[in-house]
C-alpha positions as CSV (number, residue, x, y, z in Angstrom):
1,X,0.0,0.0,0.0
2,X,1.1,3.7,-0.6
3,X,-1.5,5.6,0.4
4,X,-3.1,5.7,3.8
5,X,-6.2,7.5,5.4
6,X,-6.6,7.6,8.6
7,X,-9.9,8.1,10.2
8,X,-9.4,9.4,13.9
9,X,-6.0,10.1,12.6
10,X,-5.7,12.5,16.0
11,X,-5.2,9.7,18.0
12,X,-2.5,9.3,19.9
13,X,-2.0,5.8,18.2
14,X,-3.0,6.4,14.6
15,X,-0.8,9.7,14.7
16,X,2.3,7.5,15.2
17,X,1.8,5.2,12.0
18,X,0.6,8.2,9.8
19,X,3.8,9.6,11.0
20,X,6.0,6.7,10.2
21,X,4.2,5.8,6.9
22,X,4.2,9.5,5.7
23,X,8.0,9.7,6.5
24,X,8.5,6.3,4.6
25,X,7.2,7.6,1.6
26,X,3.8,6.8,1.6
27,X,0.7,9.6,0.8
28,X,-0.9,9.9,4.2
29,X,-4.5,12.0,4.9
30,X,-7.1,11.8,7.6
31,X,-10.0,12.8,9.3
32,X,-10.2,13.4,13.1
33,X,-13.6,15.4,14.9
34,X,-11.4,18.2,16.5
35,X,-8.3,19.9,15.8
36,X,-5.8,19.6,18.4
37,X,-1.6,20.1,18.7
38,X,-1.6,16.5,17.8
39,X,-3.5,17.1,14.3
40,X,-1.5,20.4,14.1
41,X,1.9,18.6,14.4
42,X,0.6,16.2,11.3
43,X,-0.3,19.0,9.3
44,X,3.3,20.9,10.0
45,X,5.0,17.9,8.6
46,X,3.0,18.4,5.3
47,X,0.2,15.1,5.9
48,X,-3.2,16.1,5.2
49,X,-5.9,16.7,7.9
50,X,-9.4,17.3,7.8
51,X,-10.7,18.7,11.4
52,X,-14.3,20.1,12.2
53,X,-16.0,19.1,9.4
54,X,-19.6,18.3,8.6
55,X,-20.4,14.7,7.1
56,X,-20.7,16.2,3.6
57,X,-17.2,17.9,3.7
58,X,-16.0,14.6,5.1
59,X,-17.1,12.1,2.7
60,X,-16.1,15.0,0.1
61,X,-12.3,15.1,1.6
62,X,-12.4,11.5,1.4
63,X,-14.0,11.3,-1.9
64,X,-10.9,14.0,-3.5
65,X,-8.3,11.4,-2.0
66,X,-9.4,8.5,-3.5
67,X,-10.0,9.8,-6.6
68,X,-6.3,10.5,-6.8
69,X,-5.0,6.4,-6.2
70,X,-6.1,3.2,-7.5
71,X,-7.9,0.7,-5.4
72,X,-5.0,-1.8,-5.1
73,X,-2.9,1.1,-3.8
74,X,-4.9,2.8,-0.8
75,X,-6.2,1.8,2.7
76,X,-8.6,3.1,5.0
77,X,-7.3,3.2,8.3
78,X,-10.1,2.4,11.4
79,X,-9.4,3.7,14.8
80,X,-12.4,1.3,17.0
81,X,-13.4,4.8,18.8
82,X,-14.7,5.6,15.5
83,X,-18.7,3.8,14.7
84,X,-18.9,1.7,11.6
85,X,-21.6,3.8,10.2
86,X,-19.4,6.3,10.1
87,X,-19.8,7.6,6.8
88,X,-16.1,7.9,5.7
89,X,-16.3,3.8,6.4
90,X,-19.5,3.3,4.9
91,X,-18.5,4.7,1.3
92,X,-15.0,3.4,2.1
93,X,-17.0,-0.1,2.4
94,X,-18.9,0.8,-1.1
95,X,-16.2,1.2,-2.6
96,X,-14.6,-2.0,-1.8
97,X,-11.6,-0.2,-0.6
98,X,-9.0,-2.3,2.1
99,X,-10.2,-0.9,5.3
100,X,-8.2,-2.5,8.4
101,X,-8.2,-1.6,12.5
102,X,-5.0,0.4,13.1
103,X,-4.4,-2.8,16.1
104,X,-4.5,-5.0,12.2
105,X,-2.3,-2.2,10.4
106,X,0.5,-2.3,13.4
107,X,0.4,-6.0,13.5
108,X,1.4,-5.9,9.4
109,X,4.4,-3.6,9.8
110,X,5.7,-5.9,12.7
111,X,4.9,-9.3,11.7
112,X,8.4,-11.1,10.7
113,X,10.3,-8.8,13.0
114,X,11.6,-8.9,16.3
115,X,9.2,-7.4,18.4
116,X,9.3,-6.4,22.2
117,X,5.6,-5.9,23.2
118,X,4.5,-4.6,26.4
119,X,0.8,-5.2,27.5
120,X,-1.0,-4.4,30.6
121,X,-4.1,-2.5,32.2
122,X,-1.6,0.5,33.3
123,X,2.1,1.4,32.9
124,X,2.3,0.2,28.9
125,X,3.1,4.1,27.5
126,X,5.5,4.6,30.7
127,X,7.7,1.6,30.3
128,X,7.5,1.0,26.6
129,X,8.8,4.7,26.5
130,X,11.0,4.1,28.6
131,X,12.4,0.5,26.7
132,X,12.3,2.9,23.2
133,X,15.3,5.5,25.1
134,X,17.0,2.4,26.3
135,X,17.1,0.6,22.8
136,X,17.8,3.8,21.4
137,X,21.0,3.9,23.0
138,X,22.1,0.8,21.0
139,X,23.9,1.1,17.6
140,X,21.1,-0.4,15.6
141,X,18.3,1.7,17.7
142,X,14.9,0.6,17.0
143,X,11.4,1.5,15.7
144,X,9.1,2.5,18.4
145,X,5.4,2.9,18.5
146,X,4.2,4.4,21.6
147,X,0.4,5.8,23.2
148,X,2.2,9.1,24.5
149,X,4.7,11.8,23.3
150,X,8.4,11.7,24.2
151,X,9.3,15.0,26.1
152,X,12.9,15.1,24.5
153,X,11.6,13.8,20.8
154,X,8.1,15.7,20.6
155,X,7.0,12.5,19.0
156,X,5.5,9.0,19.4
157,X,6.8,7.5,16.9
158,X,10.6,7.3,16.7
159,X,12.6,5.2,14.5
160,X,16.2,4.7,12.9
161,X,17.2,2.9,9.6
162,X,18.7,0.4,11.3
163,X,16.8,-0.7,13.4
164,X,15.9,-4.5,13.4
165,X,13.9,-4.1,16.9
166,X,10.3,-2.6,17.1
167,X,8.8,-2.0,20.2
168,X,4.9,-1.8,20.5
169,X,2.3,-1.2,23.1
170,X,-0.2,-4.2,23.3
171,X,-3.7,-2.9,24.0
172,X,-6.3,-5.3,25.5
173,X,-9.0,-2.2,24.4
174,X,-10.6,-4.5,21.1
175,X,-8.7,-7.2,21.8
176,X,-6.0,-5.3,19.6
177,X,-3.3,-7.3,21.1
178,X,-4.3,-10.4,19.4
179,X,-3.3,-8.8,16.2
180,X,0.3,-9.0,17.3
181,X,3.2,-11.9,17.2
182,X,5.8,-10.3,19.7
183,X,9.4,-12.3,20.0
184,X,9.0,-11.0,23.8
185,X,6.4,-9.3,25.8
186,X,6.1,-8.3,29.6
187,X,2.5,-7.7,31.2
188,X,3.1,-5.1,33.6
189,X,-0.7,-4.9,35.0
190,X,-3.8,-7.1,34.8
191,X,-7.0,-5.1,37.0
192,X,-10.3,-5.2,34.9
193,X,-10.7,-2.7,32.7
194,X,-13.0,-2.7,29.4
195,X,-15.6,-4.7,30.8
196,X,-17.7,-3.4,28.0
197,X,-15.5,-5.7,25.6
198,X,-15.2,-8.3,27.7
199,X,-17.9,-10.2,29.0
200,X,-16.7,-11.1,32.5
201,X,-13.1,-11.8,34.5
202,X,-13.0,-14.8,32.7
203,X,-12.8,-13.6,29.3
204,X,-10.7,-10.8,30.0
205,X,-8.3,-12.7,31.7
206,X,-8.4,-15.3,28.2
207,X,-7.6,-12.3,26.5
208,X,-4.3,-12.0,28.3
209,X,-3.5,-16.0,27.8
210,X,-4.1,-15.6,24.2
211,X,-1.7,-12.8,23.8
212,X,1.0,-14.8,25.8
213,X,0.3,-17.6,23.4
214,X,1.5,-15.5,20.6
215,X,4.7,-14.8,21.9
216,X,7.4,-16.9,20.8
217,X,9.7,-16.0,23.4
218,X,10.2,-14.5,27.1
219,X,6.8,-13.1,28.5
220,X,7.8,-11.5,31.8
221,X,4.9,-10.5,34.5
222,X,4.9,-8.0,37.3
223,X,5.1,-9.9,40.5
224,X,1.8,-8.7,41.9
225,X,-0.1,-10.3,38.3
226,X,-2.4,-13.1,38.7
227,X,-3.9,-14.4,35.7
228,X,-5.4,-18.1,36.1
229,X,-3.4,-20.6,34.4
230,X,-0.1,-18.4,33.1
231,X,3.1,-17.7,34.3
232,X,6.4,-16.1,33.1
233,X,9.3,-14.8,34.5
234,X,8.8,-12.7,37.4
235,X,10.0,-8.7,38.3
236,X,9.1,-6.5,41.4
237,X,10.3,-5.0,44.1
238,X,11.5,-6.5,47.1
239,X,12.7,-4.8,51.1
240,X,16.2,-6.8,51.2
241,X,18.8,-9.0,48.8
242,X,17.6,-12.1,49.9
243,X,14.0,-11.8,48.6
244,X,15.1,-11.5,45.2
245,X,15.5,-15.3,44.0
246,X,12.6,-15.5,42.9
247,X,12.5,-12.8,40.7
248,X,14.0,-11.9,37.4
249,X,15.1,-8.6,38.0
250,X,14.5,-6.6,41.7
251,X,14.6,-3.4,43.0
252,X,15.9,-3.5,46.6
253,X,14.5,-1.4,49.0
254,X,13.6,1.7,46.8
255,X,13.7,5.1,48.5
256,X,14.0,8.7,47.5
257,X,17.5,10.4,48.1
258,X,18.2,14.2,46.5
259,X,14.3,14.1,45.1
260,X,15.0,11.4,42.9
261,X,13.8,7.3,43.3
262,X,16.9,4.9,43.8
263,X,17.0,1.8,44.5
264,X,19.9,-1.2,44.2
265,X,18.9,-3.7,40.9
266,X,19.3,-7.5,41.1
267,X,19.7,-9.3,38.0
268,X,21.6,-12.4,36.8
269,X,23.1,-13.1,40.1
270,X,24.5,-10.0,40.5
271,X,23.8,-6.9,42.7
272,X,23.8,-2.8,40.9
273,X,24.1,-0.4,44.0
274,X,21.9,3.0,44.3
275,X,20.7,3.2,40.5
276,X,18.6,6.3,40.0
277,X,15.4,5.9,38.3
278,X,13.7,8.8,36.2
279,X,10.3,9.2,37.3
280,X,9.0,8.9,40.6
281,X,6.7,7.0,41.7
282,X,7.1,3.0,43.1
283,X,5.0,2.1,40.0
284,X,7.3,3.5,38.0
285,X,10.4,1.8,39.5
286,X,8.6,-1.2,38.5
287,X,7.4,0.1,34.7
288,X,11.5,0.6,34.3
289,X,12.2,-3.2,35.7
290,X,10.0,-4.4,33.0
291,X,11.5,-2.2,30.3
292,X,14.9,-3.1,31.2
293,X,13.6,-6.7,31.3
294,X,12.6,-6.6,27.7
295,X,16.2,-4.8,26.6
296,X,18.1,-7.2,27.6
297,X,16.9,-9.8,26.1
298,X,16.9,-7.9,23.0
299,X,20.6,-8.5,23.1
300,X,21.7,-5.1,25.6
301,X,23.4,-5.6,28.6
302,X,21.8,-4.5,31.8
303,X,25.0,-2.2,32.3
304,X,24.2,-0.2,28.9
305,X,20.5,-0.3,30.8
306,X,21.1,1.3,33.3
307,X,24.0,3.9,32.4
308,X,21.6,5.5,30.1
309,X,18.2,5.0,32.0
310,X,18.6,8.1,34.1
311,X,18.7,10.4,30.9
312,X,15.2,9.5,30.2
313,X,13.4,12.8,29.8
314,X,10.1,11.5,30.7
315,X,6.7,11.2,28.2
316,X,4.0,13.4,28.4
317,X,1.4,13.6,30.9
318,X,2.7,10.6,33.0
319,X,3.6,12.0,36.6
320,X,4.5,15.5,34.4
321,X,6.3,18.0,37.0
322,X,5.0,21.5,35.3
323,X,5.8,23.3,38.5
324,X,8.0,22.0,41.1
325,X,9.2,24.5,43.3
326,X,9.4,25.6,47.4
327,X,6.0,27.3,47.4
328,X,4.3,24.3,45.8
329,X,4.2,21.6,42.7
330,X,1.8,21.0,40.4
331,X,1.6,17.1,38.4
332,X,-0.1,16.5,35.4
333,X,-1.3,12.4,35.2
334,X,-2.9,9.9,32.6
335,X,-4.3,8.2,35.2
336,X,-8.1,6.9,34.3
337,X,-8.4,3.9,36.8
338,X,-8.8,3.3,39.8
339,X,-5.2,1.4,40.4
340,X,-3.9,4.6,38.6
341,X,-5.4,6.7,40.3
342,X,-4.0,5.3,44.0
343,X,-0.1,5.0,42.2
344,X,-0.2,8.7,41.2
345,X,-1.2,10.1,44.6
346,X,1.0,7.7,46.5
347,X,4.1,8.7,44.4
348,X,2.7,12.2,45.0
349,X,2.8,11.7,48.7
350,X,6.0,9.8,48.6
351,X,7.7,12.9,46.9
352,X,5.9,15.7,48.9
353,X,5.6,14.3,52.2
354,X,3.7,15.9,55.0
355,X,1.5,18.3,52.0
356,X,-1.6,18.6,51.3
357,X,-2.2,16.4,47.9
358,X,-5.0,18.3,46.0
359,X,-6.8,16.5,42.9
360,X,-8.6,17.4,39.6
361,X,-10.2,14.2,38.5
362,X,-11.9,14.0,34.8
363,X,-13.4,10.2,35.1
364,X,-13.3,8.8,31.7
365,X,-16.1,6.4,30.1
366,X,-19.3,5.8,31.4
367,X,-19.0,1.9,31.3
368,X,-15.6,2.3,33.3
369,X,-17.2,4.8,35.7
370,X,-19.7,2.1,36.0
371,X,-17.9,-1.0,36.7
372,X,-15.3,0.2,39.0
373,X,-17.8,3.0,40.9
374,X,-16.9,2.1,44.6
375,X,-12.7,1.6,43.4
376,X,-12.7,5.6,42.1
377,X,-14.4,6.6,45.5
378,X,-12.2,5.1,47.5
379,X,-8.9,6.0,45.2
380,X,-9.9,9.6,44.8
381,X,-10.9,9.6,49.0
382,X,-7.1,9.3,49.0
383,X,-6.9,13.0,48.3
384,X,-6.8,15.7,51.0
385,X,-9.4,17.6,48.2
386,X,-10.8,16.3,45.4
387,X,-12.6,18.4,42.3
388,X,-15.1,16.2,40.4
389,X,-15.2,17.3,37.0
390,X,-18.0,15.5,34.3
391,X,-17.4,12.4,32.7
392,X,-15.5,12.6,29.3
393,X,-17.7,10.4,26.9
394,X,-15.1,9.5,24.3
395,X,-16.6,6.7,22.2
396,X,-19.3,6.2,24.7
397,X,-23.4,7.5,24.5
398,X,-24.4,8.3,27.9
399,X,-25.5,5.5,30.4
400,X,-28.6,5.6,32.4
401,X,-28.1,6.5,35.8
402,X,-24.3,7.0,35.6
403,X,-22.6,10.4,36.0
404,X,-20.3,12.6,37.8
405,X,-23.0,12.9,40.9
406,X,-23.4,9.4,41.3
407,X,-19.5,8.8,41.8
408,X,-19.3,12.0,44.1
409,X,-21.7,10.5,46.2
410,X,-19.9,7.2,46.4
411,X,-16.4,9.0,47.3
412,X,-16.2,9.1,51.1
413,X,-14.6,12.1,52.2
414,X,-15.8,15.7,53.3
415,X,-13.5,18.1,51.3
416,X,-15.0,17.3,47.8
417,X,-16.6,19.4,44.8
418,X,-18.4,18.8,42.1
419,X,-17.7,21.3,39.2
420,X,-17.5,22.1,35.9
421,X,-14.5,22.5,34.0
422,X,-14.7,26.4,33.7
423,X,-14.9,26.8,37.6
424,X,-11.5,25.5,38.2
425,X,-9.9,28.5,38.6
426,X,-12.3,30.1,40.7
427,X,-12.1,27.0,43.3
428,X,-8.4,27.1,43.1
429,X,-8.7,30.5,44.6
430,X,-11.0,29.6,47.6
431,X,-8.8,26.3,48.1
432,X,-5.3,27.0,47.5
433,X,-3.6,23.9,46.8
434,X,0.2,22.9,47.9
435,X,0.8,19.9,45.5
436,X,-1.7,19.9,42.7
437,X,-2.9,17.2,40.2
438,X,-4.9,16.4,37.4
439,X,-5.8,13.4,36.4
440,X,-7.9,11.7,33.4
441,X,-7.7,10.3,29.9
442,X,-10.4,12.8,28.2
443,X,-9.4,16.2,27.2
444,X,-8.3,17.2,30.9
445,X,-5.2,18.0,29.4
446,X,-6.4,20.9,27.5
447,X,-6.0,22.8,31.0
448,X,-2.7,22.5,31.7
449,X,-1.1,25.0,30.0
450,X,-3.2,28.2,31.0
451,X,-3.9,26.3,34.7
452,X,0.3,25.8,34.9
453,X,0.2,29.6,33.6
454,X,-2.3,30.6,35.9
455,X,-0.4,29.4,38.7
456,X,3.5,30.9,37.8
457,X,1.2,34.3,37.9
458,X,1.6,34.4,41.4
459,X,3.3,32.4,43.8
460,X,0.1,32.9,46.5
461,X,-2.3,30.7,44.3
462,X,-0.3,28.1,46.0
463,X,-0.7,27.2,50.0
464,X,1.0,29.4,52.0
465,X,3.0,27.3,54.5
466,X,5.9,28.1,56.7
């Protein structure tokens, strides 16, 4: 194929592989509902974009670029947010054009290649970032295809010539994972999640065994992982040296020292003293095990690992710092479950200890609002204050009976308010904050920059503590 359109080319996933394609050579367009930096970033490197469009202008954008290729030539790229009836995929349909799921398209471009794959319920952008700077430092680099933008590259999608490595995220969302054929994979995480895919535990833990049974290699698990009927090779974190034969590769007794997480790494017998990891966070101690886990066995030696790991500049809106100073801090998260939602504020509180942990939650997905109502309450009761914010739809029509007031009312705590987005500021005023976060996978992040703004105006919208 040699020319691509991408429907819901915004994505953070489709975005990568209209990068890499258009940079390859190939003709790349797309459609996305809104314009965002994302979109914008497409357009700057020359790909076409159509944003804000009725369906008329649509099918007529999509109509112009097929006219221009031949049927054998040209593919219709599906992101699953987007319906069926869509009506890009309906005439793409008509006109018997190749249409495949972007989870089909990635598993093309890696099948007959080494592939390092990491799946998981949480911690797959994190570590597979974090694996892509790590390969990266190898002579051959790789190809890396990741669900968040690389702070040093502005990208995610990074790649070099040589490169006979690719590494992937594996995404139980659609059962997209089933589309790969890794040489290794790790599974950092395994808590329910997508129950409106999966019918029950049962099948979403079958999900998980039928991705392991399409590696041909290593599949290494976080320690804490309990999926009925597989195993792997272990990694985790462990208080002293002798807890660590069990285990792959340890962290020993993980602390902070100067602001930063350090901990001593076990591996292969042997013991590496006071290694500094890049993000903080426990969680994140582990998502770098796993990542080192995977290099090596790519052919890198755990030494090369973990020389380069500190240089890691970190991915975009995973444990962010946008203001870290004396008068107070301000995070930006991902986080969008539950399990995420208690590692954030614990790393939070591991870093700021004795502050007040303040938190701007955007709950994402009715179904997932749903099915895990009492596990947000009690994560988000973690907070000293909590703003509620509405629940970002995404894919999702709105569910009987299930909204922002029924999870407020299910979080037990007395320092909680229920707002909408646009009141933020004026709430931040009446409730000064001394470590702030937000947190969500909707379009949360489109406060950021004027909230970090808002707050480098003056030092005062912070706390005032002695």
């Amino acid at each position: 194929m040699t020319h691509y359109y991408f429907v819901g080319i915004g994505g953070i996933g489709m975005s990568g592989l209209a990068r890499y394609f258009h940079a390859h050579g190939a003709a790349v367009s797309g459609y996305d509902r809104t314009a965002t930096p994302l979109t914008a970033s497409l357009q700057a490197l020359g790909i076409s974009v159509c944003t804000s469009a009725t369906a008329s202008e649509v099918l007529a954008d999509f109509e112009a670029w097929l006219g221009h290729t031949s049927l054998d030539e040209c593919a219709v790229i599906r992101t699953p947010a987007v319906p069926s009836d869509f009506p890009v995929l309906v005439a793409a349909q008509k006109a018997k054009c190749t249409v495949l799921k972007r989870s089909q398209l990635l598993g093309k471009l890696t099948r007959d290649h080494p592939t390092l794959a990491v799946a998981g319920t949480h911690g797959k952008t994190t570590t597979s970032a974090i694996l892509a700077h790590l390969m990266m430092g190898h002579s051959e680099g790789c190809r890396a295809f990741l669900g968040g933008i690389l702070s040093d590259q502005q990208s995610n999608a990074i790649w070099s010539e040589n490169a006979q490595w690719t590494v992937v995220e594996a995404d139980e969302f659609d059962r997209s994972f089933l589309e790969l054929d890794p040489t290794h994979a790790v599974i950092t995480s395994a808590d329910l999640d997508h129950m409106d895919i999966y019918e029950d535990a049962n099948q979403f833990y079958k999900g998980f065994k039928d991705f392991a049974k399409r590696v041909s290699g290593r599949i290494f698990l976080e320690e804490s992982v309990d999926i009925p009927g597989l195993d792997g090779q272990r990694y985790g974190i462990v208080n002293d040296e002798d807890n660590t034969h069990s285990l792959h590769i340890a962290a020993i007794h993980p602390r902070i020292v100067d602001g930063w997480m350090v901990a001593d790494v076990a591996m292969n017998h042997a013991i590496h003293a006071h290694v500094k990891f890049p993000m903080p966070g426990k969680h994140n101690v582990l998502n770098a095990l796993a990542a080192i886990a995977l290099a090596t066995e790519s052919g890198i030696h755990i030494e090369d690992c973990l020389a380069r790991l500190n240089s890691f500049s970190g991915i975009e809106r995973r444990f962010n710092y946008h203001i870290r100073a004396p008068h107070g801090a301000y995070i930006d998260d991902y986080a969008h479950h539950p399990a995420e939602l208690e590692a954030a504020i614990s790393a939070a509180r591991l870093h700021h200890p004795g502050k007040e942990i303040t938190g701007i939650f955007q709950p994402h997905l009715f179904s997932r609002t749903r099915d895990h109502m009492v596990e947000f309450g009690q994560a988000l009761a973690l907070l000293d204050r909590v703003f509620l914010l509405p629940i970002y739809p995404a894919r999702e029509a709105p569910i009987p009976g299930i909204d922002s007031q029924v999870l407020f009312e299910n979080i037990p705590h007395t320092r909680k308010h229920l707002i909408e987005s646009y009141q933020i500021f004026d709430n931040l005023k009446e409730h000064p904050p001394e470590v702030l976060l937000s947190l969500g996978a909707g379009d949360i992040d489109r406060i950021v920059k004027p909230l970090t703004n808002w707050l480098r105006e003056d030092a005062h919208r912070f706390k005032y503590t002695t």
